[in-house]
KOLMARVO-73003 format. One record per residue: residue number from 1; residue in one letter; chain; x, y, z of N, C-alpha, C, O in turn. Coordinates in steps of 0.1 Angstrom, whole numbers, padded with zeros to 4 digits. Example, Ala and Ser with C-alpha at 12.3 -4.5 7.8 and 13.67 -1.06 7.14 Angstrom:
2
ATOM,resi,resn,chain,n_u,n_v,n_w,ca_u,ca_v,ca_w,c_u,c_v,c_w,o_u,o_v,o_w
ATOM,1,a,A,0132,-0057,0078,0123,-0045,0078,0132,-0033,0078,0142,-0033,0085
ATOM,2,s,A,0128,-0022,0071,0137,-0011,0071,0129,0000,0079,0134,0011,0080
% end
This chain:
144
ATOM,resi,resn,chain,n_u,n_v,n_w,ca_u,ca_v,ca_w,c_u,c_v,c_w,o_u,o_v,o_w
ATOM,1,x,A,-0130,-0099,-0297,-0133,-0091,-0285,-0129,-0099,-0273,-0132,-0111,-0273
ATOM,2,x,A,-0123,-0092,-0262,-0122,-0096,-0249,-0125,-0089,-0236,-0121,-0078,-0232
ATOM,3,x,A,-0136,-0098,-0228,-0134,-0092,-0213,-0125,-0092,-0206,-0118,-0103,-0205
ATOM,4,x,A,-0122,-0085,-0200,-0114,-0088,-0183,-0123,-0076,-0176,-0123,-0064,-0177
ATOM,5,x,A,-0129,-0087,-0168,-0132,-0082,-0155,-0129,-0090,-0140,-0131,-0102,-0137
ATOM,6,x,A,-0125,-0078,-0132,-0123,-0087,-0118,-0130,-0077,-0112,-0134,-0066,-0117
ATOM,7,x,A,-0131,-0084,-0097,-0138,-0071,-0086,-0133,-0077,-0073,-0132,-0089,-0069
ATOM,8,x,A,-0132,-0066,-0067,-0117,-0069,-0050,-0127,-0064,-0046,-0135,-0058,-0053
ATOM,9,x,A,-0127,-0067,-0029,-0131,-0062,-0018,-0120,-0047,-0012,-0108,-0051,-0012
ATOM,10,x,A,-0123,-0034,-0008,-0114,-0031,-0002,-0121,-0022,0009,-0131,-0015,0008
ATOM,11,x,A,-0113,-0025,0020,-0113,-0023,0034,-0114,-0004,0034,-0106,0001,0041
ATOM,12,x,A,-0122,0004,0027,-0118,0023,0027,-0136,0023,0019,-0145,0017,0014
ATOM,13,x,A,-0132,0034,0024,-0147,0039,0023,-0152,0046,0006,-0142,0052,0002
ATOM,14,x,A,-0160,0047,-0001,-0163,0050,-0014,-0153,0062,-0014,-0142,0061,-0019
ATOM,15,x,A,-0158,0072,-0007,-0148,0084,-0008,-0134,0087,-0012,-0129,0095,-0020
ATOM,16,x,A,-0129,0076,-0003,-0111,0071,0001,-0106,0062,-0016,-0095,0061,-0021
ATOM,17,x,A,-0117,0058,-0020,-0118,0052,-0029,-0110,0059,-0047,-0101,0058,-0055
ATOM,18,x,A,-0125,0067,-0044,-0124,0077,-0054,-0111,0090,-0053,-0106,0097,-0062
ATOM,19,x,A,-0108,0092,-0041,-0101,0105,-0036,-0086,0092,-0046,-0077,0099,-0052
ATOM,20,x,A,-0084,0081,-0047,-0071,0078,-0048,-0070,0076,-0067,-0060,0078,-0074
ATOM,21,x,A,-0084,0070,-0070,-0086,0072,-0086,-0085,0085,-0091,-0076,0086,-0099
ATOM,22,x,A,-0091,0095,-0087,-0091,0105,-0091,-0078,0116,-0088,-0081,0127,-0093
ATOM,23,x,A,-0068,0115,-0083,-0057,0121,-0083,-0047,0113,-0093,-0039,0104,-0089
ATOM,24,x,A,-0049,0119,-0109,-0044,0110,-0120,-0028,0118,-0109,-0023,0109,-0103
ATOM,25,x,A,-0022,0128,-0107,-0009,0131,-0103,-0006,0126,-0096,0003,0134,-0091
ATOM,26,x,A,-0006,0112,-0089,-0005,0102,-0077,-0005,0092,-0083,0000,0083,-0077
ATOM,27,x,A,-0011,0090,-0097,-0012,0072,-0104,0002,0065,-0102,0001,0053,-0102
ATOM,28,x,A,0016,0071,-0100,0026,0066,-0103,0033,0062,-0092,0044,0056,-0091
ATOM,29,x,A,0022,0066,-0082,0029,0062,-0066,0026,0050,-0063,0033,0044,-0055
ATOM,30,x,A,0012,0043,-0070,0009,0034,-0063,0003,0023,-0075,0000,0011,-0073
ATOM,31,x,A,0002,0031,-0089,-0002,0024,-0101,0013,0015,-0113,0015,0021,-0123
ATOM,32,x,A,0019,0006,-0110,0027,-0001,-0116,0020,-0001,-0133,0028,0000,-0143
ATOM,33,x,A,0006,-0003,-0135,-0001,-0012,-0146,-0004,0005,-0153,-0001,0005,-0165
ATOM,34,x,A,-0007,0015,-0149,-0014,0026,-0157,-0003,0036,-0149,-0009,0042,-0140
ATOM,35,x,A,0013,0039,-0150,0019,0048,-0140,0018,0064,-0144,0024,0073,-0140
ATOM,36,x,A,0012,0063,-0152,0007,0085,-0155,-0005,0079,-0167,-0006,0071,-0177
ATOM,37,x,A,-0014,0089,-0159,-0022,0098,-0166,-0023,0113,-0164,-0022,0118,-0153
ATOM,38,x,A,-0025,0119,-0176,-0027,0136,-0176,-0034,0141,-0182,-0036,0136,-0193
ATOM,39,x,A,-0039,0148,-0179,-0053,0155,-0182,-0062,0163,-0174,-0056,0166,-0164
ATOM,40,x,A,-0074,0168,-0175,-0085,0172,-0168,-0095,0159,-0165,-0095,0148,-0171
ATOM,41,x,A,-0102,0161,-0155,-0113,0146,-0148,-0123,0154,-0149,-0128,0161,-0140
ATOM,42,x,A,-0130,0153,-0164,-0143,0159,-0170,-0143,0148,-0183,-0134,0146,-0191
ATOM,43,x,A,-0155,0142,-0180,-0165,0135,-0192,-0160,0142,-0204,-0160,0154,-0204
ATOM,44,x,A,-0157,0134,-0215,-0155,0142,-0227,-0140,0149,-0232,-0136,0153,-0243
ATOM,45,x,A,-0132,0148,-0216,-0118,0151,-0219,-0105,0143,-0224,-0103,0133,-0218
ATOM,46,x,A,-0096,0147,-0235,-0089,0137,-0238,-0076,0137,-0223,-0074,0146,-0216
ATOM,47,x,A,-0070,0122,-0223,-0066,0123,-0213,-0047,0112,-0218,-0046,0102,-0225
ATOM,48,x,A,-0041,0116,-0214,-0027,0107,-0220,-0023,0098,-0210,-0019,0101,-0199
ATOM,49,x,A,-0026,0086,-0215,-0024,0075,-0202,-0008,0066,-0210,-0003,0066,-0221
ATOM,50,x,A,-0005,0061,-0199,0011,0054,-0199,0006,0041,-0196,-0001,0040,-0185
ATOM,51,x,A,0007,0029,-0203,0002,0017,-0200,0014,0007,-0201,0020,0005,-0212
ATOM,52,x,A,0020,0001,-0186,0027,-0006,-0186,0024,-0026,-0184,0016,-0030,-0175
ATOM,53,x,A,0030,-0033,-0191,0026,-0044,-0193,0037,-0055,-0184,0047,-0049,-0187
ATOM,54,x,A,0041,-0063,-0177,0054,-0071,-0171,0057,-0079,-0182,0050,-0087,-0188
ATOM,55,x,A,0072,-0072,-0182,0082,-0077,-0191,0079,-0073,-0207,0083,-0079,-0216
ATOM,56,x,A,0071,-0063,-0208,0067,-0060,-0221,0071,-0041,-0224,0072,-0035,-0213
ATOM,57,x,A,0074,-0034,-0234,0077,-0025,-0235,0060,-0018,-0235,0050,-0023,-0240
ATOM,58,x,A,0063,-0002,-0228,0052,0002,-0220,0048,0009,-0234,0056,0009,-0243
ATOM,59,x,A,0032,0018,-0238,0025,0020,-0247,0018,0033,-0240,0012,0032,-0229
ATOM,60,x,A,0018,0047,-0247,0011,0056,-0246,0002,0063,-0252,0005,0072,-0260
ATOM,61,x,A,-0011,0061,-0248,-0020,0060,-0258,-0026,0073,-0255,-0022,0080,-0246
ATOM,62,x,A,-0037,0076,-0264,-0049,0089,-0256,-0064,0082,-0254,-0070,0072,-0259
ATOM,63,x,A,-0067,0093,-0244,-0077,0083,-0238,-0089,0092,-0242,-0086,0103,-0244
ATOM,64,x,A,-0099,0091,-0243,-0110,0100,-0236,-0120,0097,-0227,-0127,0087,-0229
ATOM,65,x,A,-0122,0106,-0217,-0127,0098,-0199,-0146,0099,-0208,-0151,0109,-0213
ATOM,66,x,A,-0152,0088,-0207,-0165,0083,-0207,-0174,0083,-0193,-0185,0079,-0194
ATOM,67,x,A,-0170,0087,-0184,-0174,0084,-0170,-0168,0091,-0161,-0157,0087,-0159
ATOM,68,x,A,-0172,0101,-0155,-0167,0105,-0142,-0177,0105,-0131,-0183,0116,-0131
ATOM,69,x,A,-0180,0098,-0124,-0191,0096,-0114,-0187,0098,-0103,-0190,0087,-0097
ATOM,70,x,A,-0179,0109,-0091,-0174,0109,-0081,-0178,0096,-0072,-0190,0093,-0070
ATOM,71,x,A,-0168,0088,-0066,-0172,0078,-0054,-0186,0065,-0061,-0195,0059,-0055
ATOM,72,x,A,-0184,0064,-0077,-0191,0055,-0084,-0182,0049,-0091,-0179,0037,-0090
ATOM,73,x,A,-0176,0060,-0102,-0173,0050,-0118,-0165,0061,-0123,-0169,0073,-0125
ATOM,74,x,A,-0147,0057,-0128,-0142,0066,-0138,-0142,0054,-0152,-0139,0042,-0152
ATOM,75,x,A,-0145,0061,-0160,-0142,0050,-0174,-0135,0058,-0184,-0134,0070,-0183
ATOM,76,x,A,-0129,0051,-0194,-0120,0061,-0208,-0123,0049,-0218,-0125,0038,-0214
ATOM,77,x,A,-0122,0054,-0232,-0120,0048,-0245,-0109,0053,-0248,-0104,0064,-0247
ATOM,78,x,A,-0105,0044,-0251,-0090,0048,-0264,-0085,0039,-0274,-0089,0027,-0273
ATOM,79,x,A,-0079,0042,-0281,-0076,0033,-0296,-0064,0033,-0299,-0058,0042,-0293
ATOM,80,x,A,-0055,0026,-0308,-0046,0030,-0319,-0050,0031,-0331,-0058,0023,-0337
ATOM,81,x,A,-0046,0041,-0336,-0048,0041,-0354,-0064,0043,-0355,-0066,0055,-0359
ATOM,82,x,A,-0077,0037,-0354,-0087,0037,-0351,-0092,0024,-0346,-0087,0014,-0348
ATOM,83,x,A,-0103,0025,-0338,-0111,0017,-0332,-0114,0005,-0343,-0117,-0004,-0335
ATOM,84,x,A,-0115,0001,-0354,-0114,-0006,-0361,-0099,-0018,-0360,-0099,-0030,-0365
ATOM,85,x,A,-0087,-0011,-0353,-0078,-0018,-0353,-0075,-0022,-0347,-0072,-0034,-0347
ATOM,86,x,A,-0074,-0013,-0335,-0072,-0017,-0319,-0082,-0006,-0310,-0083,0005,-0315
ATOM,87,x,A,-0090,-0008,-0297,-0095,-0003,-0289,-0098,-0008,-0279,-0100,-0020,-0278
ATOM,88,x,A,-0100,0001,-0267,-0099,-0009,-0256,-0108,0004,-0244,-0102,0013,-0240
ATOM,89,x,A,-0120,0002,-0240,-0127,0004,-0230,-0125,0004,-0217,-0131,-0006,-0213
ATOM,90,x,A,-0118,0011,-0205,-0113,0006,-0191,-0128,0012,-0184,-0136,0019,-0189
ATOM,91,x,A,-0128,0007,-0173,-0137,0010,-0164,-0135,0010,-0145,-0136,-0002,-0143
ATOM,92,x,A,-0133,0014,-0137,-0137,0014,-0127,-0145,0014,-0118,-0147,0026,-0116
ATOM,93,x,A,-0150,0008,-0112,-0162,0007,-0105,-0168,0007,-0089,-0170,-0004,-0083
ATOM,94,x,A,-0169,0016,-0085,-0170,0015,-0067,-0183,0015,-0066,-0192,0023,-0070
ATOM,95,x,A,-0185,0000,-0057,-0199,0002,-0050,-0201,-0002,-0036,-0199,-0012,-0030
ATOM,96,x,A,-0205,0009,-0033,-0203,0009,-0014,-0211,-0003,-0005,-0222,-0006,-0007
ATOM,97,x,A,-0203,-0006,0004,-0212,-0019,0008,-0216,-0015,0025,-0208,-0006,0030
ATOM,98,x,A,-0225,-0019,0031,-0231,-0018,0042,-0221,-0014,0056,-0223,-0007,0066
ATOM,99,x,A,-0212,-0021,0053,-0203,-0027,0066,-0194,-0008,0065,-0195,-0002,0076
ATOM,100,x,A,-0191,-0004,0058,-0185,0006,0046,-0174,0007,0043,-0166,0015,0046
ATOM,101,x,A,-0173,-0006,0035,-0164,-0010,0023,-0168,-0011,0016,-0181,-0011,0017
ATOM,102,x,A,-0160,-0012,0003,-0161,-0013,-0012,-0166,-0025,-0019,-0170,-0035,-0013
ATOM,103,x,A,-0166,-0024,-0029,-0165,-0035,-0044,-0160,-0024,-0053,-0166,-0014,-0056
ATOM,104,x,A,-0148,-0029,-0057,-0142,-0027,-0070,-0144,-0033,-0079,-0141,-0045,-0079
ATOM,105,x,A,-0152,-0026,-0091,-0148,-0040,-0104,-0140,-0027,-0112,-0141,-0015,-0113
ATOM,106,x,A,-0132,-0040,-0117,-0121,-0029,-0129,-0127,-0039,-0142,-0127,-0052,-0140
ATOM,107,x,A,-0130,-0034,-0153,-0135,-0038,-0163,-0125,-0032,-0180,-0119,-0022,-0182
ATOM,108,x,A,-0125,-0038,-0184,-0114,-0034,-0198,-0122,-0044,-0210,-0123,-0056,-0208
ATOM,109,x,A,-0126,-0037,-0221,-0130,-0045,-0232,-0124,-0041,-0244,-0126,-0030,-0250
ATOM,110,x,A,-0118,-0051,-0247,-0108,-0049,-0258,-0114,-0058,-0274,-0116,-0070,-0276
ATOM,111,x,A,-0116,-0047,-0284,-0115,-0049,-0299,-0107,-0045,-0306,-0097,-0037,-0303
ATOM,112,x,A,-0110,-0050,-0317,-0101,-0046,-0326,-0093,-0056,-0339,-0093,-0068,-0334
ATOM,113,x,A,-0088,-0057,-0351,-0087,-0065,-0357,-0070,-0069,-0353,-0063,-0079,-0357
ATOM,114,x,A,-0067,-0060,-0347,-0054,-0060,-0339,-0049,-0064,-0328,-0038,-0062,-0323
ATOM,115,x,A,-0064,-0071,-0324,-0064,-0075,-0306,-0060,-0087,-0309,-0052,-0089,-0300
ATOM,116,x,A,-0061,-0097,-0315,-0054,-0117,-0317,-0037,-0109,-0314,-0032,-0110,-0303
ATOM,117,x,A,-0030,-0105,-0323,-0018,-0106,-0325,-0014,-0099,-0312,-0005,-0103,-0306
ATOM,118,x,A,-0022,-0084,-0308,-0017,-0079,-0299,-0018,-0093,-0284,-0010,-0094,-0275
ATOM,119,x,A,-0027,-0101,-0285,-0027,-0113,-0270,-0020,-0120,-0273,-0014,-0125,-0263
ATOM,120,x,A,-0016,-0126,-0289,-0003,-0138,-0289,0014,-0128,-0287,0024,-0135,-0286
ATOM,121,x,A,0013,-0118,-0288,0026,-0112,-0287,0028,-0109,-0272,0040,-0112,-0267
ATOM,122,x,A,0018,-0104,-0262,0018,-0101,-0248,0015,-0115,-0243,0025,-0119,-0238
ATOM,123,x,A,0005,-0122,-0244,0004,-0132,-0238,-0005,-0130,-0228,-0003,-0119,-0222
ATOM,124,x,A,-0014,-0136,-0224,-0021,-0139,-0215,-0015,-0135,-0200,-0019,-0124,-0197
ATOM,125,x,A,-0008,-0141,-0192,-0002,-0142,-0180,0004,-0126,-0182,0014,-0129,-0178
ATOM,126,x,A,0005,-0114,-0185,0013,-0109,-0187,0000,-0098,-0189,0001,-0087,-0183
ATOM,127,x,A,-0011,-0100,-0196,-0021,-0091,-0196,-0030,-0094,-0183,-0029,-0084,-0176
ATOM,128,x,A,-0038,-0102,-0177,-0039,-0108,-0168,-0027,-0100,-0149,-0032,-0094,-0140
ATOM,129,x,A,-0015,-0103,-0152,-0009,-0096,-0146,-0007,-0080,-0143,-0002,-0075,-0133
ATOM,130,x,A,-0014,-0074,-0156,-0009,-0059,-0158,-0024,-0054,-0151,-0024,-0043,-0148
ATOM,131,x,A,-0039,-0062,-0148,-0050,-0059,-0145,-0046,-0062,-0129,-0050,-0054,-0121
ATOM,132,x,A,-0039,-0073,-0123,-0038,-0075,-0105,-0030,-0068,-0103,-0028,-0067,-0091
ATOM,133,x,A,-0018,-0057,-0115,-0010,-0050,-0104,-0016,-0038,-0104,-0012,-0030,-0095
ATOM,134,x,A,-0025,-0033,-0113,-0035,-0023,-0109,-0041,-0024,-0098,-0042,-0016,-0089
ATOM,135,x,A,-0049,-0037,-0101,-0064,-0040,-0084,-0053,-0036,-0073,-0050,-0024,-0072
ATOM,136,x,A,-0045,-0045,-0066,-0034,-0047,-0059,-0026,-0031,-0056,-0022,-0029,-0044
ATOM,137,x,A,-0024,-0023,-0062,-0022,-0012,-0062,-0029,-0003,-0054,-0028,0003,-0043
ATOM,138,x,A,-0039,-0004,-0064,-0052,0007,-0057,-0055,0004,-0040,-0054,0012,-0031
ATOM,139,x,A,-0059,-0011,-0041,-0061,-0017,-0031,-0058,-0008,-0019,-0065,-0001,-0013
ATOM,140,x,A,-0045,-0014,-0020,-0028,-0011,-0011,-0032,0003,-0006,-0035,0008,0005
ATOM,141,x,A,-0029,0009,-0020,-0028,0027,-0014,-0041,0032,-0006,-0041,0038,0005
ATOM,142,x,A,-0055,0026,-0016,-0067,0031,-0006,-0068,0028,0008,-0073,0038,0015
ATOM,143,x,A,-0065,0017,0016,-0064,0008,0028,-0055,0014,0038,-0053,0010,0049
ATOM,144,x,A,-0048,0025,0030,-0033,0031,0037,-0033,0045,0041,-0022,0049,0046
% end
């Protein structure tokens, strides 16, 4: 099993936040790391996400959204083959701060008996990379 979690400050308000997660038909304007999702944004819905990695050939998986919390939290599970092999948990996280700005944490937990070979084949710097050009994305477009 692996975490990755990070959490950015960004300068937009919870709302501005969520208004930019939640338009999966915009992911591709400003998301490099996840550039289409499709689906419905209801708890329980399966959802087809496009996961691109730098310098690695891109992977389309299905998802099903775990979390839809407007201006809180979107989360999805998804697997290959079954959760026994490969699976991996994403999470987003807005929590509104005083000033009224954000905290993002983007969270991803990855199992599976398929997850060693899947990190020596991608590599670290490269998975690692594919989580800041997401933050860095969102960032960007929310602030804009």
């Amino acid at each position: 099993m692996a975490i990755y979690r990070t959490t950015f400050a960004v300068e937009a308000s919870s709302d501005r936040v969520w208004e930019v997660i939640s338009d999966f038909d915009s992911w591709s304007e400003w998301n490099p790391s996840v550039p289409s999702i499709k689906g419905d944004l209801k708890v329980g819905n399966t959802c087809a996400v496009k996961l691109v990695m730098p310098g690695r050939p891109s992977v389309n998986v299905k998802v099903r959204l775990t979390a839809v919390d407007p201006g809180r939290r979107l989360a999805w599970h998804g697997n290959i083959a079954h959760d026994r092999f490969f699976a991996g948990d994403r999470s987003l996280d807005i929590e509104p701060q005083a000033d009224g700005t954000v905290l993002v944490t983007h969270t991803e937990v990855v199992t599976g008996a398929f997850f060693p070979v899947f990190k020596a084949l991608m590599g670290r710097a490269a998975i690692q990379a594919h989580h800041d050009n997401l933050n860095s994305g969102l960032k960007q477009r929310a602030q804009h």
